[in-house]
C-alpha positions as CSV (number, residue, x, y, z in Angstrom):
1,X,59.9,-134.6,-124.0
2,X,56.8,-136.6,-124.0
3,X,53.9,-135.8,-122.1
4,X,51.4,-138.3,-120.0
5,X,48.7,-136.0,-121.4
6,X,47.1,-137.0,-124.6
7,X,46.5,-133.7,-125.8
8,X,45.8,-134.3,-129.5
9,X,48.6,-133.0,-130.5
10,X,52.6,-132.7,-130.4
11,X,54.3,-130.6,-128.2
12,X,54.8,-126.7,-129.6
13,X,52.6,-127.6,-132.3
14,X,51.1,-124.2,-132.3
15,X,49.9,-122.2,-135.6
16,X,53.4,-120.8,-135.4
17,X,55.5,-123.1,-133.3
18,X,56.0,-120.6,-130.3
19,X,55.5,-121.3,-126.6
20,X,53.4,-118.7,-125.0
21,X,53.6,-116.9,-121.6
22,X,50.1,-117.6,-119.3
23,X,49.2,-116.8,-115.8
24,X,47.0,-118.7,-114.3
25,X,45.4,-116.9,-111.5
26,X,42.3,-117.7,-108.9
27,X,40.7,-114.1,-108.3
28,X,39.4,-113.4,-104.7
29,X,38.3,-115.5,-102.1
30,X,37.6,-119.2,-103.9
31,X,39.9,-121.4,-102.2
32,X,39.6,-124.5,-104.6
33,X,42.4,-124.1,-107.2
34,X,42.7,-128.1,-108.5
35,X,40.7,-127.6,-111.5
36,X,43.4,-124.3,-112.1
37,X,46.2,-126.5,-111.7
38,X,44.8,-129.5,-114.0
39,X,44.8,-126.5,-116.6
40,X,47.9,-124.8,-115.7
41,X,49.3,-128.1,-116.0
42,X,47.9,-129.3,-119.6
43,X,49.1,-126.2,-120.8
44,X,52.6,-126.2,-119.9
45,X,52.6,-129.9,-121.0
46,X,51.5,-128.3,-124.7
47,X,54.8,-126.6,-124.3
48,X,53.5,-123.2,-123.0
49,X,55.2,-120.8,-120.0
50,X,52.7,-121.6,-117.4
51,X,53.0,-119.2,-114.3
52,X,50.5,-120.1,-111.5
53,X,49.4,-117.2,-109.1
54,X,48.1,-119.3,-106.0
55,X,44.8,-118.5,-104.3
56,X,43.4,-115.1,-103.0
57,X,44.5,-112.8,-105.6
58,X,42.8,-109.4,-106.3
59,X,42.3,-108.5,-109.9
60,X,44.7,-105.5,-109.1
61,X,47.5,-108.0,-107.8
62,X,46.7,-110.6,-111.3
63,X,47.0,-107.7,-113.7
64,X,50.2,-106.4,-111.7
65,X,52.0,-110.0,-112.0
66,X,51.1,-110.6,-115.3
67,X,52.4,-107.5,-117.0
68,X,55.7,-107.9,-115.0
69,X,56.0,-111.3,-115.9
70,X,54.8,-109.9,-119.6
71,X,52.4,-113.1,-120.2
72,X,50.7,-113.1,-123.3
73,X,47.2,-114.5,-121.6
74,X,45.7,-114.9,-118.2
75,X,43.3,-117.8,-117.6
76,X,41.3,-117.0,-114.4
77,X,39.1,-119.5,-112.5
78,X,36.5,-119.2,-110.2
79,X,34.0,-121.8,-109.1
80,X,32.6,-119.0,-105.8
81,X,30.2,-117.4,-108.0
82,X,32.1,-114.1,-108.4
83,X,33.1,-114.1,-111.7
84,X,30.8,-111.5,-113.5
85,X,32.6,-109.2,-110.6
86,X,36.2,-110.3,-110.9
87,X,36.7,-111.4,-114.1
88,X,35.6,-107.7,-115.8
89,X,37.7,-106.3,-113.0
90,X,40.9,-108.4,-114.5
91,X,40.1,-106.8,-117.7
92,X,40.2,-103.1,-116.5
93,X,43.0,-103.4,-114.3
94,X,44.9,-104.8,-117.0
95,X,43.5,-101.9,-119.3
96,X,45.0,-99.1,-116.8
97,X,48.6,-100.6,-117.5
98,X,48.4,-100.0,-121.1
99,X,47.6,-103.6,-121.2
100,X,44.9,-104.3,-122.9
101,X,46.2,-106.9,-125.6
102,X,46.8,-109.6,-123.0
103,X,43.9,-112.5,-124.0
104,X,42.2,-113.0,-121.4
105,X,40.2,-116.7,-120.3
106,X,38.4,-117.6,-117.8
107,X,36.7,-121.4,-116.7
108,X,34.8,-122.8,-113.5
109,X,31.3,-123.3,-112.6
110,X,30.2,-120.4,-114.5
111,X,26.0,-120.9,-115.8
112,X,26.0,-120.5,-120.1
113,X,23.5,-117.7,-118.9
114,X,26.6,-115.2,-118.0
115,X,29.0,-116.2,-120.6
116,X,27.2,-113.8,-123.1
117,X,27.9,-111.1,-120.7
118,X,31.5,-112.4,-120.0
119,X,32.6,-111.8,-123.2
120,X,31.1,-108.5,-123.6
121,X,33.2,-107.0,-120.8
122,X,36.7,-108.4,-122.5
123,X,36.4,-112.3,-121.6
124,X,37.4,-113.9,-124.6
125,X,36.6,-117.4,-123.7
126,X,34.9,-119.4,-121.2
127,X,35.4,-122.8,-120.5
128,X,33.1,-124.9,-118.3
129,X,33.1,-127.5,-116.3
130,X,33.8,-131.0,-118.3
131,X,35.6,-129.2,-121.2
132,X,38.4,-131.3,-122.8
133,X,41.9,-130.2,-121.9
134,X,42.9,-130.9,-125.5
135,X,40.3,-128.2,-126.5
136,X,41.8,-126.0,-124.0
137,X,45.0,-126.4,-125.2
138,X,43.8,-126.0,-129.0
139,X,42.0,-122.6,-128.0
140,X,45.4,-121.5,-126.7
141,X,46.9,-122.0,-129.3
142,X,44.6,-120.6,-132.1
143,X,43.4,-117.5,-129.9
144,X,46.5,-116.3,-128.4
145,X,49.1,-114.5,-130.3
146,X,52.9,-114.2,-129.0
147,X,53.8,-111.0,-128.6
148,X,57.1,-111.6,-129.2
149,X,56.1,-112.1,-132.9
150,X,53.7,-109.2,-133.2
């Protein structure tokens, strides 16, 4: 299946060949979700599981879908300004289900001043705004394991 995406790369050619599970979820009350689909859609055209939450989710409500749906990663986005709020909230709620080795991402108009800070509280990357999908793609691939392997 070819891909309209130049991407860099081939289809499934991950580190070890293996689709991965990723929710990609827009945490509270942001109601611009294109870039989240742009991503959402690169991935899956990489050859990931791409789940796609819709708008207005509580972190509660993103952890609860992605451990049903046993994703290996959830990208969040935010472009509102709330993601040094909702972003660590992702992280714990995912942490009370015993979930804590979902990777979790996050992109949007975040400042370089609170990715530092991000990724202290469990973000393990942050992608801004003008970041090549082919990088996103290649992160994804590098950075999150398949559990079905581990």
């Amino acid at each position: 299946m070819e891909s309209n995406l130049d991407l860099g790369h081939n289809q499934l050619a991950f580190g070890d060949g293996m689709p991965r599970r990723i929710l990609i979820a827009k945490p509270g009350l942001d109601g611009h979700d294109r870039g989240a689909k742009v991503v959402a859609r690169t991935l899956r055209d990489a050859g990931h599981e791409v789940i796609y939450s819709g708008l207005h989710q509580t972190p509660s409500q993103i952890a609860e879908t992605a451990v049903q749906e046993d994703v290996d990663a959830v990208g969040l986005s935010s472009l509102s300004g709330a993601h040094k709020t909702l972003f660590p909230q992702v992280v714990q709620q995912l942490a009370v289900r015993d979930s804590s080795d979902i990777v979790v991402f996050g992109g949007g108009v975040i400042p370089e001043a609170d990715i530092p800070t991000l990724e202290e509280q469990g973000i393990a990357m942050i992608f801004t705004p003008g970041t090549p999908l082919n990088e996103i793609a290649a992160w994804v691939d590098g950075h999150v394991p398949d559990k079905t392997q581990q």
